[in-house]
ROTORTOR-848775 format. One line per field, with one value per residue (C-alpha): residue number from 1; residue in one letter; x, y, z. Coordinates in Angstrom, 2 decimals, decimal comma, padded with zeros to 5 digits. Layout:
# residues N
num = [NUM	...]
residuo = [a	...]
px = [X	...]
py = [Y	...]
pz = [Z	...]
***
This chain:
# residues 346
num = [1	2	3	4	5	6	7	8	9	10	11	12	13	14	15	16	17	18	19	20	21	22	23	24	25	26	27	28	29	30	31	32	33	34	35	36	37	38	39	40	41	42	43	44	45	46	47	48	49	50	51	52	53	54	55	56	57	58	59	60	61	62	63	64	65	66	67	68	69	70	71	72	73	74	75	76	77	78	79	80	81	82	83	84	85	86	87	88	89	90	91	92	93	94	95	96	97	98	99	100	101	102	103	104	105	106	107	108	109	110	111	112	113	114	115	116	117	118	119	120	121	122	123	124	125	126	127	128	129	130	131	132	133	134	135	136	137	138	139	140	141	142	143	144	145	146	147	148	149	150	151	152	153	154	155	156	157	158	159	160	161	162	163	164	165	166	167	168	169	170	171	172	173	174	175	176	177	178	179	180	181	182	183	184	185	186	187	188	189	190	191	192	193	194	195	196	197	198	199	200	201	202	203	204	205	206	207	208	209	210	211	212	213	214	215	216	217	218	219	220	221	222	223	224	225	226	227	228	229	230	231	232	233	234	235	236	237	238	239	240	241	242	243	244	245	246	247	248	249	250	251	252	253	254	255	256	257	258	259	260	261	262	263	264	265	266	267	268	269	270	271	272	273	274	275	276	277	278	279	280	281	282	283	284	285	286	287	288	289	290	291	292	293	294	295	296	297	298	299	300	301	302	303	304	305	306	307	308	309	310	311	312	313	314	315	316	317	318	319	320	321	322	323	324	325	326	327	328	329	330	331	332	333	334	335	336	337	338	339	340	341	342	343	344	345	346]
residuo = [x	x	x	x	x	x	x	x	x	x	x	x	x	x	x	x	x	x	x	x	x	x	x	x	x	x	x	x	x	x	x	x	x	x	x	x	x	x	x	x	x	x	x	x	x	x	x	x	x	x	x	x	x	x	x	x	x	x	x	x	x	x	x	x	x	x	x	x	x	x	x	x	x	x	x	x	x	x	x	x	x	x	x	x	x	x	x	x	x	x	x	x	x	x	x	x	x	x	x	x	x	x	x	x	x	x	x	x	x	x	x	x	x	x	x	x	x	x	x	x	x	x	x	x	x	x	x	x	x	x	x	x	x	x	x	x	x	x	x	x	x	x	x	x	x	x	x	x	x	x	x	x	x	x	x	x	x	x	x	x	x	x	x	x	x	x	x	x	x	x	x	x	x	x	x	x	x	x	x	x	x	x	x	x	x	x	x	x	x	x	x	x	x	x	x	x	x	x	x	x	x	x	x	x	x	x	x	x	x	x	x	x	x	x	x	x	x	x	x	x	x	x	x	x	x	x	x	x	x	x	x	x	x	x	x	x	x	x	x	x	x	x	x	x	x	x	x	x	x	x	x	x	x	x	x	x	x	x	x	x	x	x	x	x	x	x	x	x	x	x	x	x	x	x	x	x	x	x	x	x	x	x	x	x	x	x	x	x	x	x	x	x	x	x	x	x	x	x	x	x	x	x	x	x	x	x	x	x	x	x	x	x	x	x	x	x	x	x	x	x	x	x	x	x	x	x	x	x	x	x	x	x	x	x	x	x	x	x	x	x	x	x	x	x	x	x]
px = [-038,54	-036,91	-038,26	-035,08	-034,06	-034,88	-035,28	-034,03	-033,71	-030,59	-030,99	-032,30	-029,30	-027,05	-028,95	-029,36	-025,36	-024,68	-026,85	-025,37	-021,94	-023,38	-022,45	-023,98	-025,81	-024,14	-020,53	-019,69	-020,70	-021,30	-017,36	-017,09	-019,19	-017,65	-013,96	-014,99	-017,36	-016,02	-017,80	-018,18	-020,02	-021,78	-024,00	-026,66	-030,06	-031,13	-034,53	-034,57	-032,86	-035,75	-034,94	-031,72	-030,25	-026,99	-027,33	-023,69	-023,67	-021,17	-019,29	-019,40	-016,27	-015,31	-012,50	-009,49	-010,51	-009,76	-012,50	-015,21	-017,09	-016,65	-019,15	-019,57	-022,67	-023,76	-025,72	-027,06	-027,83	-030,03	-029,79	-032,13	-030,64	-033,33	-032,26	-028,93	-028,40	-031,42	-030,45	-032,51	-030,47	-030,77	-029,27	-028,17	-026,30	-025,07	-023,42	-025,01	-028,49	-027,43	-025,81	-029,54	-031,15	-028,98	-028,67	-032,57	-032,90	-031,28	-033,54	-036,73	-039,50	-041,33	-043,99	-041,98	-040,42	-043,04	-044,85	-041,42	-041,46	-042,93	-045,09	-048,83	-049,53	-047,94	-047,20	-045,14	-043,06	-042,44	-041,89	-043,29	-040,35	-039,83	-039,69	-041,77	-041,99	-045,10	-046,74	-046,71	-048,99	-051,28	-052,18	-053,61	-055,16	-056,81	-057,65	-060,24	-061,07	-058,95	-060,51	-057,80	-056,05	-053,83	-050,70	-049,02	-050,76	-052,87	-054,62	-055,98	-059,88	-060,14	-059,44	-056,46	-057,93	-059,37	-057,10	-058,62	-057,16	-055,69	-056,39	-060,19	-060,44	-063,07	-062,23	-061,14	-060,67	-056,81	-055,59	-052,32	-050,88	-048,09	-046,60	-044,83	-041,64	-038,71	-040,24	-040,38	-043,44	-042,95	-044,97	-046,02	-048,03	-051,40	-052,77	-056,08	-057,63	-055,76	-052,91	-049,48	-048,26	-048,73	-050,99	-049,20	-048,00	-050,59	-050,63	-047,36	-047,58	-050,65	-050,40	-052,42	-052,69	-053,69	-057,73	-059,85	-061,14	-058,03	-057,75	-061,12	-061,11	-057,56	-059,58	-061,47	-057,33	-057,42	-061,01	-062,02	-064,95	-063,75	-061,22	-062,10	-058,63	-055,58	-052,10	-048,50	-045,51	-041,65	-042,18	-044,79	-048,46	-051,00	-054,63	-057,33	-059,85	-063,31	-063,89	-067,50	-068,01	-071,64	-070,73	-072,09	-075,34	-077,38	-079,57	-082,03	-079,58	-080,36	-077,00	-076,23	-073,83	-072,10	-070,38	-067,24	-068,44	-071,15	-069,08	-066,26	-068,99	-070,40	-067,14	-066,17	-069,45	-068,92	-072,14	-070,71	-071,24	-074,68	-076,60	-074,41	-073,12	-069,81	-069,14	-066,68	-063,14	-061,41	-063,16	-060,64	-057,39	-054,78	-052,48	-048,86	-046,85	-042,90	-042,22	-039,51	-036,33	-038,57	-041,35	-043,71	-045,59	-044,60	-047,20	-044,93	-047,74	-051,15	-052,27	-055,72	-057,15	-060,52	-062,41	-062,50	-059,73	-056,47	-054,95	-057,62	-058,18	-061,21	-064,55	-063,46	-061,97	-059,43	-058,06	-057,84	-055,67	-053,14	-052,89	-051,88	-049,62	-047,95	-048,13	-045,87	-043,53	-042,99	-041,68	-039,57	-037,87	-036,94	-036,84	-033,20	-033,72	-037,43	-035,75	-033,22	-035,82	-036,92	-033,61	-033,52	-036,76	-036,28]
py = [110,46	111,48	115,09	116,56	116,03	119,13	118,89	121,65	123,03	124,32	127,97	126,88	124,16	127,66	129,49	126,69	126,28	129,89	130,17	127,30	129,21	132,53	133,79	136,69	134,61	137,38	136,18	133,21	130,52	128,26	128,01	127,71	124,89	122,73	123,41	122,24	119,16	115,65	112,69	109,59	108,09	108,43	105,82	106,30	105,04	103,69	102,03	099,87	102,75	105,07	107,34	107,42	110,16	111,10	110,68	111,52	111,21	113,59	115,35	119,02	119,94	123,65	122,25	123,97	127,64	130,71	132,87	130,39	128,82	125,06	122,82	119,29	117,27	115,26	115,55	113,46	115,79	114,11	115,34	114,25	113,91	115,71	118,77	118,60	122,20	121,93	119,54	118,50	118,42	116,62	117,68	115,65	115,95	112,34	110,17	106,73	108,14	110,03	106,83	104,76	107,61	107,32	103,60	103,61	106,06	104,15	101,14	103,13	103,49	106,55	107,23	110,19	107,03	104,80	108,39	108,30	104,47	102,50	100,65	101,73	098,68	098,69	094,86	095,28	098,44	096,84	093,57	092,14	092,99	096,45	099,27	101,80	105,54	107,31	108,74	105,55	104,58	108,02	107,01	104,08	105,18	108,30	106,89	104,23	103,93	101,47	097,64	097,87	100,70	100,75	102,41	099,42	097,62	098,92	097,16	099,54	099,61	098,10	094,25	093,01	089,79	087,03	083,34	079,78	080,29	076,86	077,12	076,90	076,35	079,58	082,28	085,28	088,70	089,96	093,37	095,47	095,34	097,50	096,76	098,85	097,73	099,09	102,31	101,65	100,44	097,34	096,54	092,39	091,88	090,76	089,73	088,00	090,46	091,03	088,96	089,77	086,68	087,38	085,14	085,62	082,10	080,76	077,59	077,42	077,23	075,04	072,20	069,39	068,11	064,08	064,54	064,46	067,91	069,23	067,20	067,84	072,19	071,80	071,93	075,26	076,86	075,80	077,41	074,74	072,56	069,16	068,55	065,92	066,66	068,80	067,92	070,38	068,25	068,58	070,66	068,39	069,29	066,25	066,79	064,83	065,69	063,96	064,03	061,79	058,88	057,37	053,72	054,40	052,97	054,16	051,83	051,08	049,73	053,30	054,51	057,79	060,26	062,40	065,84	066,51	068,91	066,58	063,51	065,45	066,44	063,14	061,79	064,79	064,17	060,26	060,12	058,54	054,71	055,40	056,53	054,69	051,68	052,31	050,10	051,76	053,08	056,01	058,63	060,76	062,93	062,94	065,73	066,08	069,60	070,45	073,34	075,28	077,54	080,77	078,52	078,15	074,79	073,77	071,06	067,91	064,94	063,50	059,78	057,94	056,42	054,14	053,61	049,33	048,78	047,59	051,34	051,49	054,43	053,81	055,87	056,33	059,43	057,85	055,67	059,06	060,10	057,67	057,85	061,04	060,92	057,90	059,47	062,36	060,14	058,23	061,11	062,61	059,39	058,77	061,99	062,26	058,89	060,32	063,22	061,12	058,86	062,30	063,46	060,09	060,01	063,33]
pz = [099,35	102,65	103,78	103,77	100,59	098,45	094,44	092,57	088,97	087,88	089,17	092,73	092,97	092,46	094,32	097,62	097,75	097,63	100,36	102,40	101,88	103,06	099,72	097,12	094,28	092,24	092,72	090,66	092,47	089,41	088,62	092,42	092,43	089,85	090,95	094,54	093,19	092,80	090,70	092,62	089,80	086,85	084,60	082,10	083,02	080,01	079,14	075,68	074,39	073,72	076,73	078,70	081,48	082,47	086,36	088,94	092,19	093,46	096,50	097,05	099,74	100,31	102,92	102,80	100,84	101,83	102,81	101,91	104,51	105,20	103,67	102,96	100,84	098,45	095,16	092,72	089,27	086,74	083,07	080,25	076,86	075,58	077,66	078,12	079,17	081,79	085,66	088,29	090,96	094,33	097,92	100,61	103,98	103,72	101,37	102,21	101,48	098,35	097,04	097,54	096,04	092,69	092,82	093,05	090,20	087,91	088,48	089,05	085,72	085,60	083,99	081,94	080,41	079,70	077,70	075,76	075,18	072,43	074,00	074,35	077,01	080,59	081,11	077,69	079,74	083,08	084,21	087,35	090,24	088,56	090,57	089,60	090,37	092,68	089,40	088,00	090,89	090,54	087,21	087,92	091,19	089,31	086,20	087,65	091,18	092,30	093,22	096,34	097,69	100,67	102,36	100,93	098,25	095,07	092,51	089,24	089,38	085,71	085,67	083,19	082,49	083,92	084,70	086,38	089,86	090,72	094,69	094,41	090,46	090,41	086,79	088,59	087,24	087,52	088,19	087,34	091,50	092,92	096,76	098,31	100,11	101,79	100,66	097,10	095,29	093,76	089,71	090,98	087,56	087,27	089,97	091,50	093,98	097,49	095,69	094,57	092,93	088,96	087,22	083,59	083,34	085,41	082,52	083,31	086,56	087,08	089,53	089,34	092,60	091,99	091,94	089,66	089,86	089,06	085,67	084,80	085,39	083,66	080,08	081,42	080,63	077,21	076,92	074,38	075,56	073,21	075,96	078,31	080,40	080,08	082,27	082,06	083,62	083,36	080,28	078,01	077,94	076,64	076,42	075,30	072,77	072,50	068,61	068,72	066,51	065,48	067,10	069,89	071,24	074,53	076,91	074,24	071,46	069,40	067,56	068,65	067,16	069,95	069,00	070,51	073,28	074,40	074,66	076,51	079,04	079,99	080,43	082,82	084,80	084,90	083,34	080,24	081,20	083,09	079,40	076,10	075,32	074,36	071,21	069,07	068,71	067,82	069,83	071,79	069,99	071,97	071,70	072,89	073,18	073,92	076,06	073,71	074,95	075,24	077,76	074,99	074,25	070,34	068,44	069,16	067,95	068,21	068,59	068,19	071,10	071,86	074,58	074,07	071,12	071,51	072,61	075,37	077,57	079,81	080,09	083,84	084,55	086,97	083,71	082,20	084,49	084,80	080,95	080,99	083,71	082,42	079,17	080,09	082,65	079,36	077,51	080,17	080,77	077,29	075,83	074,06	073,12	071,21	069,93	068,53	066,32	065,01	063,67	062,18	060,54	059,43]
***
């Protein structure tokens, strides 16, 4: 806030104008007041309807009075619903300042509001690109040291959660990050440390980047070990699941009975073809998913596939790949005509 703007209760918004009109406190300056003020605006900030305040943004002109000095400026009075006979009022000498200052307010979440909210987590309160008021900030900076804390950039000390970061495929820990710009600090979401992009649909967003790491730490997202690979494209998600079947034979001729995790590992590690024999069929799931209205991935269907049967996939992680993607271009490219054979069969 500017240093010349002045906050004031009620009594001291009186008390300032009087002054400013070299007028006795005692005379009625409160009638004075509201014959010479004009609205320019007035709105209702209101925040999923569990707090709202009255908020003008008006013009105070004493030009043209008899024996009352001239004086021209702007206020912006703030009234809680809660105390409707109690202001805070706000003085300024011009009007394109005062107007920021009561734009801003109505976008700006305090932390007054997020006490009187329902919601007992911040990321359900504000949104990343939320602007957020300075005690918003001091409660994260004082509740935990913070992990970074600048002029112009603050991550909370405790970490949110932790996401696969897609530019070196390391599990990071994310933090609650503010920004400040333009003089106003910014909420970005959770973030990976000295970041501000928010990581909250980091699935979402996950590129795979034609290599076979990528494919292969795609499975860490889905935290499930069974998954050999995992692939999000033009809203379908396939992954493949290594179930482990008995035929299947190592170096020596032995049969050898591979759980799921094991078998998704050695294919992963291209180590698959150096130790077995791979003999028999039906060993990977596949799954498919449809990205719904709201962004979230519905069950669409599952298929059976072998390693050396007629719906062959390879043991080679590059076969693998090309499945998938070829998978998923599949199902892009004919998707009404898909959803139409489901309305039919249904």
């Amino acid at each position: 806030m500017n240093q010349n703007i002045e906050e004031l209760d009620t009594i001291e918004f009186k008390e300032e104008i009087a002054q400013r009109l070299e007028l006795d406190f005692e005379k009625d300056i409160f009638d004075l007041i509201d014959e010479t003020s004009n609205i320019i605006d007035e709105k209702r900030k209101i925040l999923d309807l569990y707090t709202n305040k009255n908020i003008e943004l008006c013009e105070l002109d004493t030009t043209g009075l008899e024996n009352i000095k001239e004086i021209k400026c702007y206020y912006v009075s703030i009234r809680d619903k809660e105390d409707y006979d109690e202001y805070t009022y706000i003085i300024f000498d011009d009007l394109e300042k005062a107007r920021k200052y009561y734009n801003d307010f109505l976008l700006v979440k305090t932390l007054e509001d997020w006490n009187k909210s329902p919601y007992n987590y911040f990321e359900s309160f504000c949104k990343p690109g939320d602007i957020v008021s300075q005690d918003i900030i001091d409660y994260f900076t004082n509740s935990v040291p913070p992990v970074t804390n600048y002029n112009n950039f603050v991550q909370a000390g405790e970490p949110y959660d932790g996401r696969l970061d897609p530019e070196d495929f390391n599990y990071k820990n994310t933090y609650t990050t503010f920004e400040k710009e333009n003089g106003q600090w910014i909420y970005r979401g959770n973030c990976f440390k000295n970041k501000n992009k928010d990581t909250s649909n980091l699935v979402d967003d996950f590129e795979v980047r034609n290599n076979i790491e990528d494919y292969k730490t795609g499975y860490l997202l889905l935290q499930d070990n069974n998954v050999v690979a995992f692939l999000r494209k033009n809203g379908w998600e396939i992954d493949i699941e290594a179930i482990g079947e008995t035929k299947i034979i190592d170096k020596n001729g032995n049969n050898v009975e591979l759980d799921g995790e094991k078998l998704a590992e050695l294919i992963k590690n291209e180590t698959l073809d150096d130790k077995y024999d791979v003999i028999g069929d039906t060993v990977l799931q596949v799954h498919l998913y449809k990205q719904n209205k709201e962004g979230d991935y519905e069950y669409h269907s599952y298929t059976w596939e072998s390693f050396d049967g007629i719906e062959e996939i390879g043991t080679d992680f590059k076969d693998i790949m090309k499945y998938m993607e070829e998978t998923l271009d599949y199902y892009t490219k004919n998707e009404r005509e898909i959803e139409e054979e489901e309305e039919n069969v249904q």
